[in-house]
C-alpha positions in Angstrom: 50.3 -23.8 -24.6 47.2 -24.7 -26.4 45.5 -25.7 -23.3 45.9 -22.9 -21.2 45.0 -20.7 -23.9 42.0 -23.0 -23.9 41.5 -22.6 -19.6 41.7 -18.7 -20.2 38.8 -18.4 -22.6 36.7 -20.8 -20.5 37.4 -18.0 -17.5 36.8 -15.5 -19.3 34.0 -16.7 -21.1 32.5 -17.6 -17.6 33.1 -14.2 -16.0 31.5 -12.7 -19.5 27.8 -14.4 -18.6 28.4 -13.9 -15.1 28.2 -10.0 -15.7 25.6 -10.3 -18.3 23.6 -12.0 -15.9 24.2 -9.4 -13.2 23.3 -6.7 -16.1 20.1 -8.6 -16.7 19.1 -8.6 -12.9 19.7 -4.9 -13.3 17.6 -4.4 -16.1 14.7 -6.6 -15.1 15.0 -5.0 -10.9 15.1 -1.2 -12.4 12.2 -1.5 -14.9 10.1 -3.2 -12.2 10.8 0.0 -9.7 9.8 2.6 -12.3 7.1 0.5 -13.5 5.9 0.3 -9.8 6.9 4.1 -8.6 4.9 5.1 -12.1 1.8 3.4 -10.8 2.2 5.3 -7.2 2.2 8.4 -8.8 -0.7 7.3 -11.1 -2.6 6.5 -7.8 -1.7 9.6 -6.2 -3.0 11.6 -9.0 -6.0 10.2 -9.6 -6.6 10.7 -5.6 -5.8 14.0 -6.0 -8.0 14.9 -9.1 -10.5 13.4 -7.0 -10.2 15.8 -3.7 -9.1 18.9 -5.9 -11.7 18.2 -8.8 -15.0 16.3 -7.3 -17.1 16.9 -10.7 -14.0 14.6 -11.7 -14.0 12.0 -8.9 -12.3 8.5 -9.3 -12.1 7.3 -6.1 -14.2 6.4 -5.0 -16.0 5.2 -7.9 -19.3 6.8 -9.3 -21.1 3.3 -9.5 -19.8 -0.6 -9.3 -18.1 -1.7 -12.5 -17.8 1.8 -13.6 -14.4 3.1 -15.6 -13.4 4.9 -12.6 -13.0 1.7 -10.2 -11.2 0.1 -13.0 -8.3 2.6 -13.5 -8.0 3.0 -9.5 -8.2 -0.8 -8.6 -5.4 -0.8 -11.4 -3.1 1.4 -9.6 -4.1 0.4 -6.3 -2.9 -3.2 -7.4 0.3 -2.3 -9.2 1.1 -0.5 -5.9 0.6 -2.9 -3.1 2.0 -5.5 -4.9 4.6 -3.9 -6.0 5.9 -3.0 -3.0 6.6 -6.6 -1.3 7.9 -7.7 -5.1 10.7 -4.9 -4.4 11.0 -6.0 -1.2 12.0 -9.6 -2.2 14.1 -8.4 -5.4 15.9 -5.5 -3.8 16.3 -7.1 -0.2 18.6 -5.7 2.1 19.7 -3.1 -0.7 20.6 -0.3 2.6 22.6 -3.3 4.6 22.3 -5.9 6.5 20.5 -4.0 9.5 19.9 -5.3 13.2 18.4 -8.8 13.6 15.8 -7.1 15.9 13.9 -5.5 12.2 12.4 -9.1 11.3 11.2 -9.4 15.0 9.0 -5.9 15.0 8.4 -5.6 11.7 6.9 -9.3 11.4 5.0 -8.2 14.2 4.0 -5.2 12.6 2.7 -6.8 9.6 0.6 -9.4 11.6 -1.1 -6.8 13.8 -2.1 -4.8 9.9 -3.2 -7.7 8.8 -5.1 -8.2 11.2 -6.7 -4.6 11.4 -7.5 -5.0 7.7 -9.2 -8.2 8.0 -11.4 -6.9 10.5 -12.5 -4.2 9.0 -13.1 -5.6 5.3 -15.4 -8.4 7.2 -17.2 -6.0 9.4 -17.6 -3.5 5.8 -18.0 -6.0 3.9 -15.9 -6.8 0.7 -18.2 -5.0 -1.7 -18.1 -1.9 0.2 -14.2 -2.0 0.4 -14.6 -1.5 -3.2 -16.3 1.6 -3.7 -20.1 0.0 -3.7 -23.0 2.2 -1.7 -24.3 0.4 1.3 -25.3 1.4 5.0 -22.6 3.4 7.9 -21.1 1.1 9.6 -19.7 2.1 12.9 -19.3 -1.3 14.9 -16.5 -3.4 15.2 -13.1 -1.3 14.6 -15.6 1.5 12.5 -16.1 2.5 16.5 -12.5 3.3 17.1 -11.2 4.6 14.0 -13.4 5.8 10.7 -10.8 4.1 8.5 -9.3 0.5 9.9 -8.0 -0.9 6.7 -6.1 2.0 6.0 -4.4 1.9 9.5 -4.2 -1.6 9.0 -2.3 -1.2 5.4 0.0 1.9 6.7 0.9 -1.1 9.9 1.9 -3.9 7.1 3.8 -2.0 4.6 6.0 -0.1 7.0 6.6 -3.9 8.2 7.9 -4.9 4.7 9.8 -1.8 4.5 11.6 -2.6 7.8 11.8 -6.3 7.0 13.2 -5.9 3.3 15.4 -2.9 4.4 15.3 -1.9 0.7 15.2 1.1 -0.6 13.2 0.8 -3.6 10.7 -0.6 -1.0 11.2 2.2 1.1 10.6 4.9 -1.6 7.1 3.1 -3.2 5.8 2.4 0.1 6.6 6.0 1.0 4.5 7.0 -1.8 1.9 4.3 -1.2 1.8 5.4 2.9 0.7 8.5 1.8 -1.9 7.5 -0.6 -3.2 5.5 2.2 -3.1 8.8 4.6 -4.9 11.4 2.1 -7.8 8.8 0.7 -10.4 9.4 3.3 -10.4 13.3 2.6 -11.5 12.1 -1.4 -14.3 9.5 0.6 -15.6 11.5 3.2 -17.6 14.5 0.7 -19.3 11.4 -0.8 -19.7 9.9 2.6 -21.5 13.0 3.4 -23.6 13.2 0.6 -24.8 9.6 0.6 -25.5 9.1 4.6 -25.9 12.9 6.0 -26.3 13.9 9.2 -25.7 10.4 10.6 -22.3 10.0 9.2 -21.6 14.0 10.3 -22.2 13.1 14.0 -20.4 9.8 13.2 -17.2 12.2 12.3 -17.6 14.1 15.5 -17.2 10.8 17.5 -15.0 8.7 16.4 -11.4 10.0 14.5 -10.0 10.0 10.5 -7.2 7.4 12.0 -6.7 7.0 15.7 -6.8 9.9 18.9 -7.8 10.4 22.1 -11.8 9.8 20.7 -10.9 6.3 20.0 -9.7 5.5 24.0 -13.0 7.2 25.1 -14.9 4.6 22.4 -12.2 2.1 23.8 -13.3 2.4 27.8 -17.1 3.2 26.9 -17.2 -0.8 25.1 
């Protein structure tokens, strides 16, 4: 009698930190998706101030090293790595899916990294950051005004189809759109540091990709 008695506490005692542990994978995956959807919003607002409100630009950033780069980098960072991080924690949180999803959205991801790492060498790191420097428009610059944002939309819509999780799926909503409304806070100061050039630069080559970047395509 005294041993069973002794067999059902063990079980019960088992399925007790079972559930706890559950409870604390719970706790930990929830903060980290609020803590990670707060910096999306955070990043979206300070792009917004900085298209609605110019005298109160962030992004890009008034000089290098300036307060302004900080608090975007910040957000920027929370962002794309938090995405991934949900990815991996929350993975597979809206079913198993199709097979197929790792196939093209590996594929995906390789093809936006790619993208991006041609246009940050052809930039130039320190230009990706917000630093002043010449107009580039060789390389991908002659096919699409903004490469590493195509390249970033390509590679996080490939997590988001790889993890098939939701909280990836919301926070790299958010972070897609960042990604599409950035160059309208760039291209004022664009215009004010390079002119005319960068104006006639506009009229040739597109904000992401169109039918001017398979005329730039065939003329190369």
């Amino acid at each position: 009698m005294t041993l069973r008695k002794k067999k059902g506490k063990h079980r019960t005692s088992s399925k007790t930190g079972i559930i706890g542990g559950l409870t604390n994978i719970g706790i930990v995956l929830s903060t980290s998706f609020a803590f990670i959807l707060a910096g999306n919003f955070l990043l979206l607002l300070c792009v917004a101030i900085s298209i609605l409100l110019p005298k109160y630009r962030i992004w890009p950033p008034p000089k290098k090293n300036a307060r302004q780069q900080w608090v975007s980098w910040t957000f920027f960072t929370i962002s794309m790595f938090g995405v991934p991080l949900l990815g991996i924690l929350d993975f597979e949180s809206m079913g198993p899916g199709h097979w197929s999803r790792f196939l093209v959205g590996g594929l995906t991801i390789l093809i936006g990294f790619g993208i991006d790492i041609w246009g940050t060498r052809t930039l130039t790191a320190q230009q990706s950051l917000g630093a002043k420097g010449r107009i580039i428009t060789e390389g991908p610059y002659r096919f699409t005004r903004n490469p590493q944002y195509g390249g970033f939309i390509l590679i996080y819509g490939g997590i988001v189809l790889t993890s098939y999780s939701f909280m990836a799926l919301v926070t790299g909503a958010l972070l897609v759109l960042a990604f599409f409304i950035l160059p309208f806070s760039e291209e004022p100061w664009l215009r004010q540091q390079y002119g005319e050039p960068y104006v006639e630069y506009c009229k040739n080559v597109p904000r992401f990709i169109g039918i001017r970047s398979f005329k730039q395509a065939l003329q190369h």
